[in-house]
C-alpha positions as CSV (number, residue, x, y, z in Angstrom):
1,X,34.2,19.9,10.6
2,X,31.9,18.0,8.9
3,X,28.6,16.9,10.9
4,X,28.4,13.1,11.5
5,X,25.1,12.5,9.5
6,X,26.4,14.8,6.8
7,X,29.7,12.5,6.5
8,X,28.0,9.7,6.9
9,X,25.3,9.8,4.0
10,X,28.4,11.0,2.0
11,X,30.3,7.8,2.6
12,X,26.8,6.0,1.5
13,X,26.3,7.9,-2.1
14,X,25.7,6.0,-4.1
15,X,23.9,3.1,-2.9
16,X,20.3,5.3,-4.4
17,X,21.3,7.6,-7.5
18,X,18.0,7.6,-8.8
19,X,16.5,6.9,-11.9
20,X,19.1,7.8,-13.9
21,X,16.6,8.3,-17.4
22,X,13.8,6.6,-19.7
23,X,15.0,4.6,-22.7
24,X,14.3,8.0,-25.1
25,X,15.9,10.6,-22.9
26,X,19.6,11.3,-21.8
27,X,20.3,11.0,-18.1
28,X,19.4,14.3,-16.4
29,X,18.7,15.4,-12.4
30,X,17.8,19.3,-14.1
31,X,21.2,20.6,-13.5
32,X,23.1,18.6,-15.6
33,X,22.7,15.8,-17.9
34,X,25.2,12.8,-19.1
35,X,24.9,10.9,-22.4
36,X,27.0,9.4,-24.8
37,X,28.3,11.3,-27.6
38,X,26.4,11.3,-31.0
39,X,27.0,8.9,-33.7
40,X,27.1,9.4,-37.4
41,X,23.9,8.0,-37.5
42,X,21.7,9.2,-34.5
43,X,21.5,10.5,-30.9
44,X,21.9,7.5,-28.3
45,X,20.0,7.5,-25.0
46,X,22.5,4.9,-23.5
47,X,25.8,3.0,-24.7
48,X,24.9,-0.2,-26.3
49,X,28.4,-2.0,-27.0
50,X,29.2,-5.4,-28.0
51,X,32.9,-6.5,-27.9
52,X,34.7,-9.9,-27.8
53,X,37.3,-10.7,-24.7
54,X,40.4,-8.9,-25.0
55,X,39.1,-6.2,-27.4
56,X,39.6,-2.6,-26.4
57,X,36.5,0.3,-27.7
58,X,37.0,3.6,-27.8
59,X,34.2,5.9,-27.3
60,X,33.1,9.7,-26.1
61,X,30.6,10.5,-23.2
62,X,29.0,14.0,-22.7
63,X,28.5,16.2,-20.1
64,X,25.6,19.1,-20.2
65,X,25.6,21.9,-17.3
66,X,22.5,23.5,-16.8
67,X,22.7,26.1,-14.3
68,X,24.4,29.4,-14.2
69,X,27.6,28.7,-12.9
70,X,30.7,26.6,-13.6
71,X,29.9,23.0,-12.3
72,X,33.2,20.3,-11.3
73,X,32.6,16.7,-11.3
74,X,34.0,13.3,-10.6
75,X,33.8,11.3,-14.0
76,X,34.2,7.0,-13.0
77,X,32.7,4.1,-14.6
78,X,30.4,1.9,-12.5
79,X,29.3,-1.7,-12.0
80,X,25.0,-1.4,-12.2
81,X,23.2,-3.4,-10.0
82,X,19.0,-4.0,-9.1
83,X,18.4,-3.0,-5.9
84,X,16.8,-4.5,-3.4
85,X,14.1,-2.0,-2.2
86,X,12.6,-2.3,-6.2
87,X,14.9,-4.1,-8.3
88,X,15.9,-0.5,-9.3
89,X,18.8,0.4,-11.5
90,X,22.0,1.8,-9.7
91,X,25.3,1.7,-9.6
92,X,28.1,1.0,-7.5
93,X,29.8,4.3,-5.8
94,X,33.2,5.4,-6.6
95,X,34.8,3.0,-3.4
96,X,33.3,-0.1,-4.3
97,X,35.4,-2.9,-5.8
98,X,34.5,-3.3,-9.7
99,X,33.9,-6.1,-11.8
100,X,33.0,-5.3,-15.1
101,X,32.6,-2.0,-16.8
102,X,33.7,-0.3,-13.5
103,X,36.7,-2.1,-14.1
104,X,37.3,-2.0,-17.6
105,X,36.5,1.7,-18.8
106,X,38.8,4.6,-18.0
107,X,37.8,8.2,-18.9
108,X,40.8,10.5,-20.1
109,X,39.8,13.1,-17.4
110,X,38.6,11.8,-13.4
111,X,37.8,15.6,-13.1
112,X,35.6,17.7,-15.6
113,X,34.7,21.3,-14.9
114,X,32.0,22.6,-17.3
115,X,31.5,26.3,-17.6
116,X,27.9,27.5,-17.4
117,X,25.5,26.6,-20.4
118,X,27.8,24.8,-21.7
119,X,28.9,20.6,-22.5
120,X,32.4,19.0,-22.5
121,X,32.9,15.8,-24.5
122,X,35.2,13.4,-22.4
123,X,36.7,10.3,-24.2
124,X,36.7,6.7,-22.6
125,X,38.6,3.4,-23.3
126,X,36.8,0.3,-22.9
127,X,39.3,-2.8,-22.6
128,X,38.0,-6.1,-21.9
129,X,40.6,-8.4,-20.2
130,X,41.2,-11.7,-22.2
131,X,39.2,-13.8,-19.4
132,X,35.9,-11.3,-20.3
133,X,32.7,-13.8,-19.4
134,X,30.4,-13.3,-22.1
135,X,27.0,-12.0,-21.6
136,X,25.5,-8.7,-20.1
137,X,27.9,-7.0,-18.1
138,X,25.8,-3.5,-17.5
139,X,27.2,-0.6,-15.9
140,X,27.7,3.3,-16.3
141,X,29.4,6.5,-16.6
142,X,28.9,8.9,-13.5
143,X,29.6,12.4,-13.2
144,X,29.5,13.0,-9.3
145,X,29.4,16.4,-7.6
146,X,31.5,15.8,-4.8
147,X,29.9,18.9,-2.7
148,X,27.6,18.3,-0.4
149,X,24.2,19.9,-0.4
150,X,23.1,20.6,2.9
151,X,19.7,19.0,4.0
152,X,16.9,20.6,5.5
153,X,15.0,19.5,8.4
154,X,16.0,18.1,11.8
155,X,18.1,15.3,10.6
156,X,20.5,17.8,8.6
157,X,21.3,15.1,6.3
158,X,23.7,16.5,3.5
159,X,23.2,15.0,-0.2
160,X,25.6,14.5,-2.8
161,X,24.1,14.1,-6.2
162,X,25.3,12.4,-9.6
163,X,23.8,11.4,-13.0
164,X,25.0,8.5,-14.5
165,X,24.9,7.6,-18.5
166,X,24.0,4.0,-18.6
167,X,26.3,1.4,-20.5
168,X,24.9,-2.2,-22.2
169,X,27.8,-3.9,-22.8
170,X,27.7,-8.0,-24.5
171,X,30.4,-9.3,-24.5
172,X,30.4,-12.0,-27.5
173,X,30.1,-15.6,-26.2
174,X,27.2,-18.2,-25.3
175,X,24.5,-16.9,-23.3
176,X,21.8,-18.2,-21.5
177,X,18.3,-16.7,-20.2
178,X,17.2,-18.3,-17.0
179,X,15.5,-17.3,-13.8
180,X,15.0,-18.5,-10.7
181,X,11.5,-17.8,-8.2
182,X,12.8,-18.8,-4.9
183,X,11.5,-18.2,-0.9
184,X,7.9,-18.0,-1.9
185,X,6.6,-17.5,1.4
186,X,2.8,-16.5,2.4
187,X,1.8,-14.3,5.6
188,X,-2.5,-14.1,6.8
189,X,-3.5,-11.1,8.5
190,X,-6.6,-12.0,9.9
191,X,-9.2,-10.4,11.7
192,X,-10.1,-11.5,15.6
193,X,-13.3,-12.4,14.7
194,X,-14.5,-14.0,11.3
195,X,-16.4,-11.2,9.0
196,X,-15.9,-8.9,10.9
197,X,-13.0,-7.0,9.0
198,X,-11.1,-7.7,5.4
199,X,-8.7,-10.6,5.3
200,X,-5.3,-10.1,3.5
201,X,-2.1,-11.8,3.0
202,X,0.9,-11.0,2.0
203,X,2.6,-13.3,-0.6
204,X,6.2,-12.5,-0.7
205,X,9.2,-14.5,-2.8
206,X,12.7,-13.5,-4.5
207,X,13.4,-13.3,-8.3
208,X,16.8,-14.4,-9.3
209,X,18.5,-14.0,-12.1
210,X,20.6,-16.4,-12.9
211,X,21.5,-16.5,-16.5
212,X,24.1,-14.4,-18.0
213,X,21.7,-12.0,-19.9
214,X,19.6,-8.6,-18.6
215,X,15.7,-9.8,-18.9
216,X,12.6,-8.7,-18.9
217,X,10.9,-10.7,-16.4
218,X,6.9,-11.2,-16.3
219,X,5.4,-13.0,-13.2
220,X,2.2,-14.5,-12.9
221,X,0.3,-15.4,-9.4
222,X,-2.3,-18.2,-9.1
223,X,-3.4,-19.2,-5.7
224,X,-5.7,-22.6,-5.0
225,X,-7.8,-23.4,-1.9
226,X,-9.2,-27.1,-1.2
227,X,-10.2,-29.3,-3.6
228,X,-8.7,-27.2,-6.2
229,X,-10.7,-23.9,-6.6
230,X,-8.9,-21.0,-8.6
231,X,-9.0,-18.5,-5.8
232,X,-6.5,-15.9,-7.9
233,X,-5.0,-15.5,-10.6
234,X,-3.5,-12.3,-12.2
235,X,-0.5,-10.9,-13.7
236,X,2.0,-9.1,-11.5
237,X,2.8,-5.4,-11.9
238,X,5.3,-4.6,-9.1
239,X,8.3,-6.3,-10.9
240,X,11.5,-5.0,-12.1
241,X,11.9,-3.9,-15.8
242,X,15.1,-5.1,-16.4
243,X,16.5,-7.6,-14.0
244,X,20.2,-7.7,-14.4
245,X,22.8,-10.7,-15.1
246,X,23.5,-12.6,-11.0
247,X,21.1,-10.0,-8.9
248,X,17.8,-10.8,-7.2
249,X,15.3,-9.1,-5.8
250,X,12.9,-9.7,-3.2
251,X,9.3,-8.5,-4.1
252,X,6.4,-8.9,-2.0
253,X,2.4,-8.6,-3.7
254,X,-0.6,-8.1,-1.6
255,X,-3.7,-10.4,-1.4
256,X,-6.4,-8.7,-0.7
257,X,-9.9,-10.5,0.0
258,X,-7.5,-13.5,0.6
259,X,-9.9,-16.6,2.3
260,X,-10.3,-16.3,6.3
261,X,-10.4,-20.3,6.4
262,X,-9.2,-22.3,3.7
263,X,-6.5,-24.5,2.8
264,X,-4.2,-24.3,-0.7
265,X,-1.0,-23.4,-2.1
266,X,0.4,-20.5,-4.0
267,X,2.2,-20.7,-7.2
268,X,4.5,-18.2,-8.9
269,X,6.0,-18.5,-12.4
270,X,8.3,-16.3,-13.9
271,X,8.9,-15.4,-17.4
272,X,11.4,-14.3,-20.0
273,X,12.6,-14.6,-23.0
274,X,14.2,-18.0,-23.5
275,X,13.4,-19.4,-19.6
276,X,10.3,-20.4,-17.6
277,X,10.3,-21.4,-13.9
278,X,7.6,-21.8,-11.5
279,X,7.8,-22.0,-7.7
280,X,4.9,-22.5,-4.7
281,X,4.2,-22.7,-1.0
282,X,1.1,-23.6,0.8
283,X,-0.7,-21.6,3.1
284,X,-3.5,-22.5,5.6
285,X,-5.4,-19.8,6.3
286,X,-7.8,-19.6,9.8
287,X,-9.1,-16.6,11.8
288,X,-7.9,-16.3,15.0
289,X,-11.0,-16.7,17.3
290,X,-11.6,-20.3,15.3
291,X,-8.0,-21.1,16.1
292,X,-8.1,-20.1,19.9
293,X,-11.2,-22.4,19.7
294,X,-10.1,-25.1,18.4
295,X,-7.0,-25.2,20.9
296,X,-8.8,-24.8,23.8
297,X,-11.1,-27.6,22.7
298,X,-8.5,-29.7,22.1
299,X,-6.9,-29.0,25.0
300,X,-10.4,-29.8,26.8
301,X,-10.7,-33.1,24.3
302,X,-7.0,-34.2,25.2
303,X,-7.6,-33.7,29.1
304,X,-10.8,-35.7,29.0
305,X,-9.3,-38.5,26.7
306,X,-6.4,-39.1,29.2
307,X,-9.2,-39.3,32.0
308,X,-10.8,-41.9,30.1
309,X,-7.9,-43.7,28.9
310,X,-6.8,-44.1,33.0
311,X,-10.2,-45.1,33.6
312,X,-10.4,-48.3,31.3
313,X,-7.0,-49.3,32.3
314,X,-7.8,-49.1,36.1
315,X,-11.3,-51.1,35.3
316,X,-9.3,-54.0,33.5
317,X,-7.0,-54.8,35.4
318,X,-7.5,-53.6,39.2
319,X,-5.1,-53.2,42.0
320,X,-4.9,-55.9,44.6
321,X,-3.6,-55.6,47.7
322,X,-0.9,-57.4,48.6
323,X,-0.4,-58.8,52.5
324,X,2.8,-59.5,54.2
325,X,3.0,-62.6,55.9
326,X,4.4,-62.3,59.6
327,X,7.7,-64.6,59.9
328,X,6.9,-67.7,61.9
329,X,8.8,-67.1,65.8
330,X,11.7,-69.4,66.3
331,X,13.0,-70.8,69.8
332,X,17.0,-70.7,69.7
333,X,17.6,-74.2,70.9
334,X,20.3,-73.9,73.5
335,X,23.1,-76.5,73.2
336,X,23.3,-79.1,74.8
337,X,26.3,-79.7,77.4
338,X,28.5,-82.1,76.8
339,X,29.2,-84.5,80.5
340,X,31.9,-83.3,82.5
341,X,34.4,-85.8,82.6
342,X,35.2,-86.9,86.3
343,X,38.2,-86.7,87.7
């Protein structure tokens, strides 16, 4: 019987396969590699297909093995995906529901052995259903080892592992770059007393793609304080390189040297290819010993202003006592009796 952690990371695969490969090399983890089958003109590091809804594309994938012994794999096609630790490519696992090319591309074999030091070629069929939204629909072609690698350590986490050759598919329609900088949010981290320590804030926002295209974002940061001084301004590294059709990504960049008392906003603009979008938030930034100040003295100014205020009003118009005037005695006048009549 499997061990709990062991089945569950299993059931997880998936979510992280890695990098799967740079633009100029075919996906490889060192064991084996995936890639698509050669052309008649050249090599190709990834699938880049275009088709038009309804069409159907035949083509090959390739899988390498490495090591010294037979290897067995799961062959699927996958939906890709940013992630949202790093806007990282990955790709759905083999239980997930399928949109695109998960949906659309069927290898002839789900199970490929591959002796040792050697490849197998494994054709695919790519049909696109007649409704096919045009645009990017980005995805890949996994070969999973479905054994489980024991882990090392206390956790005894088992790993399984997979490559994936990546697939650019367009399908032939309008499209339409656009992104979207949304939640801009800023967080101080100030120091008990002023100059006494370094002052950074953490400025943290999601990029949305929400065009039908994969782009190549660019984000730029420029914070002001009062009266509009350019506190910052730089070019953002810690982006995505491709941010796919729908996804978003929530990125953070630190501040450092951000301004222990000042008061500004922060703006964000994102970049592409075709779109443009800008987004801010202000911030008010003030070290906590200044802040527990300033409370306390306006709790001290508030108490002494209420005083004062009760002190005019009981000056202008001043309580007079009122005195209750006794009711005046009465004498119950007794009734006269009427003559007795005489007999």
């Amino acid at each position: 019987m499997r061990k709990p952690s062991v089945l569950l990371l299993s059931l997880l695969l998936g979510l992280f396969l890695g990098p799967l490969a740079t633009p100029s090399h075919a996906a490889d983890n060192g064991s084996w590699s995936v890639y698509p089958a050669a052309s008649r003109i050249a090599a190709r590091p990834y699938f880049y297909l275009s088709a038009d809804p309804g069409q159907t594309i035949r083509d090959k994938v390739v899988l390498a093995n490495k090591t010294a012994k037979p290897l067995t794999f799961r062959l699927y096609a996958a939906d890709a995906y940013n992630t949202a630790r790093d806007g990282g490519f990955a790709v759905r696992t083999i239980k997930e529901r399928m949109r695109g090319v998960g949906a659309w591309a069927t290898p002839a074999r789900s199970r490929v052995t591959v002796p040792a030091h050697r490849s197998v070629t494994v054709p695919f069929t790519l049909r696109l259903p007649e409704g096919a939204e045009p645009g990017d629909h980005p995805g890949a072609l996994v070969a999973l080892d479905e054994r489980i690698d024991p882990g090392s350590g206390s956790l005894a986490l088992g790993v399984r592992r997979a490559v994936g050759a990546r697939v650019y598919l367009r399908v032939s329609g309008p499209t339409l770059p656009a992104l979207a900088v949304e939640h801009v949010r800023v967080v101080h981290h100030q120091p008990l007393v002023p100059g006494t320590g370094d002052s950074v804030a953490t400025i943290s926002y999601t990029l949305h793609n929400t065009g039908n295209v994969t782009v190549d974002p660019k984000v730029t940061l420029k914070a002001e304080g009062l009266f509009g001084r350019t506190l910052l301004s730089r070019g953002l590294t810690r982006i995505p390189a491709e941010l796919l059709p729908g996804q978003r990504v929530r990125l953070s960049e630190p501040w450092r040297g951000a301004p222990q008392l000042d008061w500004g906003d922060v703006t964000l603009t994102a970049s592409a290819q075709g779109t443009k979008e800008s987004s801010s938030a202000s911030f008010f930034a003030l070290p906590w010993l200044a802040a527990v100040v300033l409370l306390a003295a306006a709790g001290v100014g508030g108490t002494l202003a209420v005083r004062a205020f009760r002190a005019r009003r009981a000056r202008a118009h001043p309580s007079v006592p009122v005195r209750l005037s006794r009711p005046a005695r009465t004498t119950p006048s007794r009734p006269r009796s009427s003559p007795s009549a005489r007999p």
